[in-house]
PAZAPA-4460 file (N, C-alpha, C; in steps of 0.05 Angstrom, whole numbers, plus 32768, in hexadecimal, padded with zeros to 4 digits):
% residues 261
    n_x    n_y    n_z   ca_x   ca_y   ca_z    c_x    c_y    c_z   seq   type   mol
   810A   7F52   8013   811E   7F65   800B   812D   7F6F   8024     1      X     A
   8145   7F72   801E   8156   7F82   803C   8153   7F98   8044     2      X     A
   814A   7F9B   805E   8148   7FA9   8069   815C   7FBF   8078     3      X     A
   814C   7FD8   807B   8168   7FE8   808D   814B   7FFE   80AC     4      X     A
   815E   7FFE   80B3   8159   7FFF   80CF   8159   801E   80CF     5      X     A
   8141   802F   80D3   8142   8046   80DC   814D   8050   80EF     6      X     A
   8165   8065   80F9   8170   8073   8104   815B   807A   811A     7      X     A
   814F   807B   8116   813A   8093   812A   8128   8085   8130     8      X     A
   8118   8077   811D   80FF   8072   8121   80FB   804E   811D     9      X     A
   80E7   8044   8129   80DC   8021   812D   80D6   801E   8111    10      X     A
   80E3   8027   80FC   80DD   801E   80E7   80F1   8012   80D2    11      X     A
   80EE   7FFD   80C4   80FD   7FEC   80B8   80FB   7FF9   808E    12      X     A
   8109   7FF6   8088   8100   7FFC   806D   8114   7FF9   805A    13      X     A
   810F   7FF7   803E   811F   7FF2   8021   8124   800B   8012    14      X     A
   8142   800E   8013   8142   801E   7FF7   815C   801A   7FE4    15      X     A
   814E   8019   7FD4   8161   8015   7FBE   8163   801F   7F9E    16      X     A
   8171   8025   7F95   8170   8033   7F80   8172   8053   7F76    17      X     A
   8178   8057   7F65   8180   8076   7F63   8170   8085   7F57    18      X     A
   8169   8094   7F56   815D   80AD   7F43   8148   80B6   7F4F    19      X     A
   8132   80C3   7F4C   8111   80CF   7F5A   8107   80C5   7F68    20      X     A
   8107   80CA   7F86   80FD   80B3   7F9D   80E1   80B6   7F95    21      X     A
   80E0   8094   7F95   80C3   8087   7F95   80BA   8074   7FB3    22      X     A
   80AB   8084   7FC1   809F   8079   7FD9   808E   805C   7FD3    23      X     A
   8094   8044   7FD8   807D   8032   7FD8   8070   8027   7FF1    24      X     A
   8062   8029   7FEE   8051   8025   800E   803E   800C   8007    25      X     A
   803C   7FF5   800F   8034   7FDB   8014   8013   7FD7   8021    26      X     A
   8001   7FBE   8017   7FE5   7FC7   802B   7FEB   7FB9   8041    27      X     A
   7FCB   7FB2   804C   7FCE   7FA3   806A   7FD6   7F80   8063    28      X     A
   7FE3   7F7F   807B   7FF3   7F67   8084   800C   7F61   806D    29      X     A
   8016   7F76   8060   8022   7F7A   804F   803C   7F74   805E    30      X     A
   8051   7F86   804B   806F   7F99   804D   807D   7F9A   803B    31      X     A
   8095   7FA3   8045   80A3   7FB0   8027   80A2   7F95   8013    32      X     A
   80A7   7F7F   8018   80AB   7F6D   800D   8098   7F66   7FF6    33      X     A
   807E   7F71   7FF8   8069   7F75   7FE3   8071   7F80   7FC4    34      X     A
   8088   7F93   7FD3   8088   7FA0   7FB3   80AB   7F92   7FA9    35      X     A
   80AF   7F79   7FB3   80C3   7F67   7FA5   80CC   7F69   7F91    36      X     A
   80B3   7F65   7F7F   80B3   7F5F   7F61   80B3   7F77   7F4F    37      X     A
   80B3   7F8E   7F5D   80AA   7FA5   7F55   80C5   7FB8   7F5C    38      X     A
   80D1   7FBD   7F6C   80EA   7FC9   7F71   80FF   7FC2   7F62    39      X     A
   810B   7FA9   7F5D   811D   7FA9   7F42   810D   7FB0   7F29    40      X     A
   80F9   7FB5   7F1E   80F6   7FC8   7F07   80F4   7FDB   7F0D    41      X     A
   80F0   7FE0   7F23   80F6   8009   7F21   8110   8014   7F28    42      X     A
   812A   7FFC   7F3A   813B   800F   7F44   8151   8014   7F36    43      X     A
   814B   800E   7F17   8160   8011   7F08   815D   8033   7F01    44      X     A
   814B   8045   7F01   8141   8053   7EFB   8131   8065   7F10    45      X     A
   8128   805F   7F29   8127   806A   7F43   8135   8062   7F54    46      X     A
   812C   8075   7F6F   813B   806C   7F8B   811E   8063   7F97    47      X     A
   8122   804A   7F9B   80FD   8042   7FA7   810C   8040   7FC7    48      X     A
   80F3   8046   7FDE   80F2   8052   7FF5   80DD   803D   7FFC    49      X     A
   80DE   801E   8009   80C2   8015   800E   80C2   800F   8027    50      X     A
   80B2   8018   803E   80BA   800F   8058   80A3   7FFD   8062    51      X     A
   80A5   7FF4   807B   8097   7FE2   8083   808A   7FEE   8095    52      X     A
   8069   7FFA   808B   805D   8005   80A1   8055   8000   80BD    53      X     A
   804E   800C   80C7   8047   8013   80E8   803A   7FF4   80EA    54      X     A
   8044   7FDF   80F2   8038   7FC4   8102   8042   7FAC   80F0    55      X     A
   804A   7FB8   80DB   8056   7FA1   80BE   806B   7F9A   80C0    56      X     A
   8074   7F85   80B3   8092   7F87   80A5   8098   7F7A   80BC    57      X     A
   80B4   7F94   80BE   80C8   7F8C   80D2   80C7   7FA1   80E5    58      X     A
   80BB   7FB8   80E3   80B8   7FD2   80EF   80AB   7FC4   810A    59      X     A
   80AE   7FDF   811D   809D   7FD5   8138   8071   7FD3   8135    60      X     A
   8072   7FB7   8144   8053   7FB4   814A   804A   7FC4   8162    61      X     A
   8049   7FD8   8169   803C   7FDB   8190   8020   7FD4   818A    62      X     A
   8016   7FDA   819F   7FF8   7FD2   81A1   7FE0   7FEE   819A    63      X     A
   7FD3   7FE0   8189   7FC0   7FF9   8184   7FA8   8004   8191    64      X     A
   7F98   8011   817F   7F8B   8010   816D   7FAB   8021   815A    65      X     A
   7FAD   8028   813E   7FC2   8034   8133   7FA2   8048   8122    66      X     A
   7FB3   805D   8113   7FA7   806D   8100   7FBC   806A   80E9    67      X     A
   7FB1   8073   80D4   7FB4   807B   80B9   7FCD   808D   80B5    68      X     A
   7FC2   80AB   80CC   7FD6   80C0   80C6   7FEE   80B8   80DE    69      X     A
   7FF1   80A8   80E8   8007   8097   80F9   8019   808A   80E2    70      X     A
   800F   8084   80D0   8020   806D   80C3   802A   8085   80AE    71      X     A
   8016   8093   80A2   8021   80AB   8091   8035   80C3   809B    72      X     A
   802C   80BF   80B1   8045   80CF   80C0   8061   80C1   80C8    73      X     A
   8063   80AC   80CD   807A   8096   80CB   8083   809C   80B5    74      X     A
   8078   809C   8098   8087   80A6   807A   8095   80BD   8079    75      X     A
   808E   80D2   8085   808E   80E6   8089   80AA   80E7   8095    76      X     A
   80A9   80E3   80AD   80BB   80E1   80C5   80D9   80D2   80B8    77      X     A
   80D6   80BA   80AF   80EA   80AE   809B   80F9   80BB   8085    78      X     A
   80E8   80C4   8075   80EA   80DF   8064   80F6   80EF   8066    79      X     A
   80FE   80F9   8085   8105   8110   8098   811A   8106   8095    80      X     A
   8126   80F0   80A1   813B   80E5   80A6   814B   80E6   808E    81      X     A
   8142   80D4   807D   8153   80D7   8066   815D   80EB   805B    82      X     A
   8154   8107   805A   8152   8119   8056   8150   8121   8036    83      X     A
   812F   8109   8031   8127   8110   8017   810B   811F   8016    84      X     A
   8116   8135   8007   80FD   8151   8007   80E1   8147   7FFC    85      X     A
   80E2   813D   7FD3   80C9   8138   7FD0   80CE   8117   7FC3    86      X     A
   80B0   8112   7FCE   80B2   80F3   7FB8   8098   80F1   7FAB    87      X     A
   809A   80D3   7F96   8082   80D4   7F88   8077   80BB   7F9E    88      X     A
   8061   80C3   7FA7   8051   80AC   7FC6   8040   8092   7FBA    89      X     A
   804B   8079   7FBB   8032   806A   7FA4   802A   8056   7FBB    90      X     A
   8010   8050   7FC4   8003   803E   7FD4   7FF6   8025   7FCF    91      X     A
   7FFD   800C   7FD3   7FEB   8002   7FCD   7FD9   7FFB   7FEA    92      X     A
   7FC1   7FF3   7FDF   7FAA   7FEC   7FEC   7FA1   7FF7   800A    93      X     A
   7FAB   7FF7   8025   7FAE   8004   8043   7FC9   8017   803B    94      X     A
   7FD7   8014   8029   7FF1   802B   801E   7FE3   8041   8014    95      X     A
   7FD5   803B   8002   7FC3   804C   7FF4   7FB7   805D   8007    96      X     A
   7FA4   8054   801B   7F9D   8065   8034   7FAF   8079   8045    97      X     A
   7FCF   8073   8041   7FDE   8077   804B   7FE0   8090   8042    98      X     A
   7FEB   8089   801E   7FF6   80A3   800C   7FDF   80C0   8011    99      X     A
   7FC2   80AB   800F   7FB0   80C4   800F   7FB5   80DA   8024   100      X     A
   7FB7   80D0   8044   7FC4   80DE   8056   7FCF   80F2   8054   101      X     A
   7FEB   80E2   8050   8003   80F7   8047   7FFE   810C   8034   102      X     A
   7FED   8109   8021   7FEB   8115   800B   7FDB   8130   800F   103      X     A
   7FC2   812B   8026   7FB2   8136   8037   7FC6   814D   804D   104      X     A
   7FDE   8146   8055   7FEA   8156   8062   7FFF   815F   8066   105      X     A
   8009   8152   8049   8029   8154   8045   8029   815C   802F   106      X     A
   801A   8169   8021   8020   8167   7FFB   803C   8179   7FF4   107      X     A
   8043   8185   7FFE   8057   8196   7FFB   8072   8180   7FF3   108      X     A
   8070   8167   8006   8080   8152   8002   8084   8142   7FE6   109      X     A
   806E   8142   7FE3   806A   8135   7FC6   806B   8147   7FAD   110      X     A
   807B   8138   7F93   807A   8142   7F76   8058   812C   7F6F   111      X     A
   8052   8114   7F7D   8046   810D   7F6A   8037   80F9   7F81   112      X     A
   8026   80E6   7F79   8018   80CF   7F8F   8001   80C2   7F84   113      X     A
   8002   80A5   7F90   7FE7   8092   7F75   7FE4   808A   7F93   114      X     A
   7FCE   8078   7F81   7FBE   805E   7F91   7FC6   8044   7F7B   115      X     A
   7FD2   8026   7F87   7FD1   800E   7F7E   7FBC   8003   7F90   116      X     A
   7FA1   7FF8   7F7E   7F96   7FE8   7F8C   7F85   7FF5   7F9E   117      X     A
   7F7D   8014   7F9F   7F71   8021   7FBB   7F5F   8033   7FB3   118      X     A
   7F50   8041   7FC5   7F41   8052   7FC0   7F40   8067   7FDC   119      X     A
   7F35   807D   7FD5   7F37   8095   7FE6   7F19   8090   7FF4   120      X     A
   7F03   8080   7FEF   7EE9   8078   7FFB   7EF2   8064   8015   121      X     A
   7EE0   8079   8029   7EE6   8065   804B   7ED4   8053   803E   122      X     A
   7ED7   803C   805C   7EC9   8027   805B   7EAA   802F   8068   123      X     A
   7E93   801D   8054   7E77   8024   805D   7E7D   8016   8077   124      X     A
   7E63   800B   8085   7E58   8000   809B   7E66   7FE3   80A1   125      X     A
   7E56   7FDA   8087   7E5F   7FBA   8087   7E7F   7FBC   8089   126      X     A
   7E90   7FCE   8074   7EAE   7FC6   8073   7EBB   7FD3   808F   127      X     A
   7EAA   7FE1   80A2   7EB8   7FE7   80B7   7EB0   7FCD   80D0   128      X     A
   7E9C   7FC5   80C5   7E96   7FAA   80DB   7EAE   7F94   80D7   129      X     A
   7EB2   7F8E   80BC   7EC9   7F78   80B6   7EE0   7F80   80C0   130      X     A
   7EE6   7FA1   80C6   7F00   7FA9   80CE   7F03   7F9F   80EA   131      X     A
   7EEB   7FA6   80F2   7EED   7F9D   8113   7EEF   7F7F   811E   132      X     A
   7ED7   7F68   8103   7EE1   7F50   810B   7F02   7F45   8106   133      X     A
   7F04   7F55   80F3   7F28   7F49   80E7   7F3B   7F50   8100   134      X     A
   7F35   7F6B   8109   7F49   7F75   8122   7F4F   7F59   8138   135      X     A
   7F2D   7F52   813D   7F23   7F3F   8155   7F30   7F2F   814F   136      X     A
   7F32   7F1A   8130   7F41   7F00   8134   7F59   7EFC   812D   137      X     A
   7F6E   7F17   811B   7F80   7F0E   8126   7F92   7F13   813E   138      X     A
   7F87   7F20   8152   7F8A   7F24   8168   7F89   7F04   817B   139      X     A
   7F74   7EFC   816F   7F6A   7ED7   8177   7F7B   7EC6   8170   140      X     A
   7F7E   7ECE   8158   7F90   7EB5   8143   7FA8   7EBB   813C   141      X     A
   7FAC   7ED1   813B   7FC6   7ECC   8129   7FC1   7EDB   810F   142      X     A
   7FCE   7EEC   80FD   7FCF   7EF9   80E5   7FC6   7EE2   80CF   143      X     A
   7FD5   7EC5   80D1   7FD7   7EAB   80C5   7FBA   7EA2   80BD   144      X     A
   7FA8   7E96   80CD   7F8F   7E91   80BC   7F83   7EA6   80A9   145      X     A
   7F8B   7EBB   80B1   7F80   7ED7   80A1   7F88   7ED1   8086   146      X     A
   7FA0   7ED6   8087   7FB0   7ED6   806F   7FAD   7EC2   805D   147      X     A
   7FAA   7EAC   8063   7FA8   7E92   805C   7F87   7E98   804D   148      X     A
   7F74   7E97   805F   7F53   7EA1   8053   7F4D   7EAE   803F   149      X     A
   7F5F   7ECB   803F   7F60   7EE1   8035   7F69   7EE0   801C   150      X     A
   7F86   7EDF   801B   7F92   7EDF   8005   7F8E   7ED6   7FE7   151      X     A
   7F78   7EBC   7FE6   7F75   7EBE   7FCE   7F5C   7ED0   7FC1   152      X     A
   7F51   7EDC   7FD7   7F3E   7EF0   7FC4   7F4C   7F04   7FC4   153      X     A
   7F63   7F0A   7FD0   7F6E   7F20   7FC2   7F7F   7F1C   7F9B   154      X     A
   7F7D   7EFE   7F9C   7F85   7F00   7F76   7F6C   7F00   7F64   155      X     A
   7F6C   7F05   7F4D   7F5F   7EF8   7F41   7F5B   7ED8   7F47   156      X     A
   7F3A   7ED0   7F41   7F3C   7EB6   7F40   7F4E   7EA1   7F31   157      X     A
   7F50   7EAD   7F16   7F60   7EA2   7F04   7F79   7E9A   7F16   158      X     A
   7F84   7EAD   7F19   7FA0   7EAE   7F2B   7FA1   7EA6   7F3F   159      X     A
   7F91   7EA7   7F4D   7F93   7EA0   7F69   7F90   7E80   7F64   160      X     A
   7F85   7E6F   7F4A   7F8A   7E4F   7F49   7FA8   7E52   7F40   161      X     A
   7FB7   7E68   7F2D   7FCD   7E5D   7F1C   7FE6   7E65   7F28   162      X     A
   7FE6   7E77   7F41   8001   7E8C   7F44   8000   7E7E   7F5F   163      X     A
   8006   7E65   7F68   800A   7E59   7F7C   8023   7E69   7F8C   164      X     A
   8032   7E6A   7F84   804F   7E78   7F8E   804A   7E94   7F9B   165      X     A
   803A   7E9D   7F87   803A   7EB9   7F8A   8020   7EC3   7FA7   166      X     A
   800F   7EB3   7FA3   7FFF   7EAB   7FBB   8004   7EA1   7FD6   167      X     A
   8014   7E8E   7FD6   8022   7E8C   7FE7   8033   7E9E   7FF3   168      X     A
   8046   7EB1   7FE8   805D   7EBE   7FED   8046   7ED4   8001   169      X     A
   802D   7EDF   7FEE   8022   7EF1   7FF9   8013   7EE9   8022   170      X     A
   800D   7ED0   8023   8003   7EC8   8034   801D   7EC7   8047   171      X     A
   8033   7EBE   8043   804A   7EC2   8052   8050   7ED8   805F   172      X     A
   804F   7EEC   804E   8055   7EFF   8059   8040   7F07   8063   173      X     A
   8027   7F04   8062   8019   7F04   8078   8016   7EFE   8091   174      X     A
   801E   7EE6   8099   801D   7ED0   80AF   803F   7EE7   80BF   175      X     A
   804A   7EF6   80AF   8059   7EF8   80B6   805B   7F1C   80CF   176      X     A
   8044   7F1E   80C7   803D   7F35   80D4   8024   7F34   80EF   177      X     A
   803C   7F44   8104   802B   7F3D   811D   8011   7F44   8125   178      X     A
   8009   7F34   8134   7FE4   7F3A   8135   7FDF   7F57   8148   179      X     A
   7FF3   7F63   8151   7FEB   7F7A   815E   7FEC   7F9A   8149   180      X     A
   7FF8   7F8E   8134   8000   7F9B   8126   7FE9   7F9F   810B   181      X     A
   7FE3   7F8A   8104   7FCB   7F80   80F5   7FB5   7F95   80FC   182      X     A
   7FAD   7F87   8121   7F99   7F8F   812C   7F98   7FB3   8123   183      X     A
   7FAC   7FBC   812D   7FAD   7FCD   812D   7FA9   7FE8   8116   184      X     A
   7FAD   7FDB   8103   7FB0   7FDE   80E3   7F94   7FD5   80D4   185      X     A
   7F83   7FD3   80DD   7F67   7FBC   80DD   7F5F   7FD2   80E4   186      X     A
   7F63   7FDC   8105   7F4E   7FFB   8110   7F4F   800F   8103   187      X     A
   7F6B   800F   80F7   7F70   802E   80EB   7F64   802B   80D1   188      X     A
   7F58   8013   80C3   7F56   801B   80AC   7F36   8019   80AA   189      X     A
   7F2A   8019   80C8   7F10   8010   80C2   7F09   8030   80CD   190      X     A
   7F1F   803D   80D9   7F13   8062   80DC   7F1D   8076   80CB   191      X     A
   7F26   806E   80AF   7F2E   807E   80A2   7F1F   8092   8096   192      X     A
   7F1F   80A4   808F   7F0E   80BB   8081   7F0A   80BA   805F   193      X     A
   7EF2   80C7   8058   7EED   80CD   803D   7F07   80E0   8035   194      X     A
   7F11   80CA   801F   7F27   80E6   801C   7F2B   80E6   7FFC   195      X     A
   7F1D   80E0   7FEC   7F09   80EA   7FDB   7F19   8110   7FCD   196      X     A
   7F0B   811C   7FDA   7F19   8132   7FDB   7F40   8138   7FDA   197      X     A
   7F46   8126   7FE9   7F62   8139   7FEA   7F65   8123   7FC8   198      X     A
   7F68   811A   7FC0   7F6A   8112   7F9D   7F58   8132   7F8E   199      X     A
   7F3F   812B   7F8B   7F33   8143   7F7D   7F41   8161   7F80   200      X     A
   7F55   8161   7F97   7F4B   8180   7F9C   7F6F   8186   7F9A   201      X     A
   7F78   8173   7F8B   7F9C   816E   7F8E   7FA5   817C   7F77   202      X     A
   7FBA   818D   7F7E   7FC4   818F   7F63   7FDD   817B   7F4F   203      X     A
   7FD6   8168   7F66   7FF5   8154   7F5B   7FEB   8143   7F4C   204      X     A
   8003   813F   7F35   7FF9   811F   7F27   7FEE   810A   7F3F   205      X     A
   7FE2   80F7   7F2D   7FD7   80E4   7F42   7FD1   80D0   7F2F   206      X     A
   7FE0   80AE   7F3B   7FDC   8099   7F2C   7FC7   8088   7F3E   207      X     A
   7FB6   807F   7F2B   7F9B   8069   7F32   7FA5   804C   7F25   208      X     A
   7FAC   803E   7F30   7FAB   8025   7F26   7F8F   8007   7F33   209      X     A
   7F89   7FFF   7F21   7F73   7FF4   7F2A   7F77   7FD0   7F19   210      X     A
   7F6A   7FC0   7F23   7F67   7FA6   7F1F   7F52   7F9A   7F11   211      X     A
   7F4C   7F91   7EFE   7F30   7F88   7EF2   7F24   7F7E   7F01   212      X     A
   7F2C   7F67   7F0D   7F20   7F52   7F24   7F23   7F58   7F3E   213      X     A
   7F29   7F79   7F48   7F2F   7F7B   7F5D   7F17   7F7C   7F6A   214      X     A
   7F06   7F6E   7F83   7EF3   7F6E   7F8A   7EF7   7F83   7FA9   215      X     A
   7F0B   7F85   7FAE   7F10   7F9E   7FC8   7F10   7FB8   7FC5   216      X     A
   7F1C   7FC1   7FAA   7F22   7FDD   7FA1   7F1A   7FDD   7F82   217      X     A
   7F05   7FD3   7F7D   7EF5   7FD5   7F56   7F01   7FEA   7F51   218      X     A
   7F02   7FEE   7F38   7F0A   7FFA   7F2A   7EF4   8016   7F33   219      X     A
   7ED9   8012   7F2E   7EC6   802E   7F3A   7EC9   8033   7F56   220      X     A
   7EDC   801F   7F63   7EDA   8038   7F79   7EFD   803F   7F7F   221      X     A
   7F15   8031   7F74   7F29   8040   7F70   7F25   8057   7F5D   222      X     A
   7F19   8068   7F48   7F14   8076   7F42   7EFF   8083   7F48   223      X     A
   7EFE   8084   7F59   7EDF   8096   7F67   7EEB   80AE   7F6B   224      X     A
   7F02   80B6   7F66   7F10   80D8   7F6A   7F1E   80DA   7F56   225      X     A
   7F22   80EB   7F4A   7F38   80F4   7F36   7F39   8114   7F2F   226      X     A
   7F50   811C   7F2C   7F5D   8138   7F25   7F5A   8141   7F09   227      X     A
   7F64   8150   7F01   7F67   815E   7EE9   7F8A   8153   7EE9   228      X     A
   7F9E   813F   7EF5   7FB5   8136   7EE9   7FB6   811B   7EF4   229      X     A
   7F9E   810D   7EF1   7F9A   80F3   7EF9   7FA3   80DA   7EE7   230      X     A
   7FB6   80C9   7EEB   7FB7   80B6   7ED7   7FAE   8096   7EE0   231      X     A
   7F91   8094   7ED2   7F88   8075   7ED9   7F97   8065   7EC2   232      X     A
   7F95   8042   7EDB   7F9C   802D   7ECD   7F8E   8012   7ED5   233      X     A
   7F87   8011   7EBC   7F75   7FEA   7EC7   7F84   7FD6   7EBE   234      X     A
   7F97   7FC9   7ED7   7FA5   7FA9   7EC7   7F8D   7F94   7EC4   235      X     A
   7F87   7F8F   7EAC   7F75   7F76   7EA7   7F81   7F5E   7EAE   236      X     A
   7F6D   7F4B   7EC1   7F6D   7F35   7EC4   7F7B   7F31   7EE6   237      X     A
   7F81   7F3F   7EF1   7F8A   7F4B   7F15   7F7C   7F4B   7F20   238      X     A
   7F7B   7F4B   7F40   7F74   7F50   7F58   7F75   7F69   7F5E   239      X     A
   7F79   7F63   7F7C   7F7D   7F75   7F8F   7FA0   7F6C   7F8A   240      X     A
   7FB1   7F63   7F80   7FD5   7F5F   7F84   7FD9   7F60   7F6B   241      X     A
   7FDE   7F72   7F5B   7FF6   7F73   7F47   800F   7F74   7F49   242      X     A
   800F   7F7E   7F59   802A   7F7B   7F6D   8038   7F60   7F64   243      X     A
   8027   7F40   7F62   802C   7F2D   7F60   8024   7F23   7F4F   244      X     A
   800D   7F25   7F3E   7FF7   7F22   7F31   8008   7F2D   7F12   245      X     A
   8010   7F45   7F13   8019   7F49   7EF2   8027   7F6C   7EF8   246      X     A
   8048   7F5C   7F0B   8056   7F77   7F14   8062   7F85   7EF6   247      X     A
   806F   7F76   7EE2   807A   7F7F   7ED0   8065   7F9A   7EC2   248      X     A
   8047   7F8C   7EC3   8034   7FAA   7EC1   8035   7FBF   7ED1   249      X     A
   802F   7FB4   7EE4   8033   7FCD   7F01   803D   7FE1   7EFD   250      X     A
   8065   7FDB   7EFB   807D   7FE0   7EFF   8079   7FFC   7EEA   251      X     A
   8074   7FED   7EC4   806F   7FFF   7EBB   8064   801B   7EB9   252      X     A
   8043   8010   7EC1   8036   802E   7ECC   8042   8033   7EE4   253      X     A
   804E   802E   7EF6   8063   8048   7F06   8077   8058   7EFD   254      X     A
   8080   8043   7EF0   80A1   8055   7EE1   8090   8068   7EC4   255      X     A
   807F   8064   7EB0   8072   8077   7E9B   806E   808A   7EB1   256      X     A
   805B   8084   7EC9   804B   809A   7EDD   8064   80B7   7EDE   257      X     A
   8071   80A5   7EF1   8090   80B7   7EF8   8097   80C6   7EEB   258      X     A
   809A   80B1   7ED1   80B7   80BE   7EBA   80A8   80DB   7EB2   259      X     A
   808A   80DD   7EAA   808C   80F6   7EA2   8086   810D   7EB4   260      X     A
   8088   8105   7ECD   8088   811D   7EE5   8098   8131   7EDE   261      X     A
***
């Protein structure tokens, strides 16, 4: 998707469309380009806001380690710029980690904020060990074998034999994001906090979207928090990417989510 060039800040980002800014925020080795399939059904009907976080995209890579509230503060800071007061914050997967952040220290900002694909549970032991080998190789290699390895357990199996295109596209844009940036994005997500809490203790709507076959973010542990204005959703037969996997669902539960804010 085309890009525009922050005024102020190393950051690259999409917006398009008119009506109730909707923040989309992308996971790791991501960028805006993730939510492709997903921005022409909402921008008939929103102004979607999707940038390319801190090491992604097209935005600047420096060298890390990076944090969480770095990249949520980049939203923030963008935000500033534009000079848009509140939005509804939707994350998917390391986005999701993102929104929680912001949500954690910005809520004033927000009418509204979900998780696609994520959960507010840090990583145990083991998932902070894999953070640290993932940092190590693509630092070695290149973002590219990652992505390549990776990517098809992020679909469903089913999909991940039938959505050739869509698998591909995702690994692309992987390969396409630099390894300092990765790395860096790898540390931050392997020190993130229980944030658990800032969901429970929110007074804002809050959308859960979850994957049947998601083996990164199950469905029990994307819902491991929820409010008194929480709205869950399970796309049957998905991954960890609906995004690619079955956007025309997605799209929906964002725009129902929205519409009755």
């Amino acid at each position: 998707m085309q890009r525009r060039q922050s005024q102020q800040l190393p950051i690259r980002y999409v917006d398009r469309g008119t009506g109730p800014v909707v923040v989309l925020l992308h996971g790791f080795v991501g960028s805006a380009d993730y939510w492709e399939r997903i921005v022409p059904l909402l921008e008939r009907h929103f102004r979607c806001i999707v940038p390319d976080l801190l090491g992604h995209g097209l935005s600047d890579a420096p060298d890390g380690p990076y944090t969480i509230e770095q990249m949520a503060d980049g939203v923030l800071q963008l935000l500033d710029e534009l000079n848009i007061d509140r939005v509804v914050l939707l994350g998917h997967s390391m986005g999701g980690y993102t929104a929680l952040s912001f949500a954690e220290r910005y809520p004033e900002r927000l009418s509204a904020f979900g998780l696609i694909h994520s959960m507010a549970l840090p990583d145990d032991a083991a998932g902070r060990e894999k953070r640290t080998a993932v940092a190590e190789r693509v630092r070695r290699e290149g973002v590219g074998p990652f992505a390549e390895q990776s990517a098809p357990n992020w679909f469903a199996p089913e999909n991940a034999k039938s959505m050739h295109a869509e698998l591909e596209r995702v690994i692309g844009i992987g390969r396409e994001t630099k390894p300092e940036g990765a790395a860096g994005a790898a540390l931050a997500m392997r020190e993130r906090p229980d944030r658990t809490g800032v969901i429970r203790d929110s007074k804002l709507p809050v959308l859960l979207v979850a994957g049947s076959e998601d083996g990164i973010a199950p469905p029990d542990k994307a819902f491991a928090a929820e409010n008194g204005r929480t709205t869950r959703h399970i796309i049957e037969g998905v991954g960890h990417m609906s995004l690619f996997e079955a956007p025309q669902e997605l799209a929906r539960h964002i725009a129902s989510f929205v519409e009755r804010l």
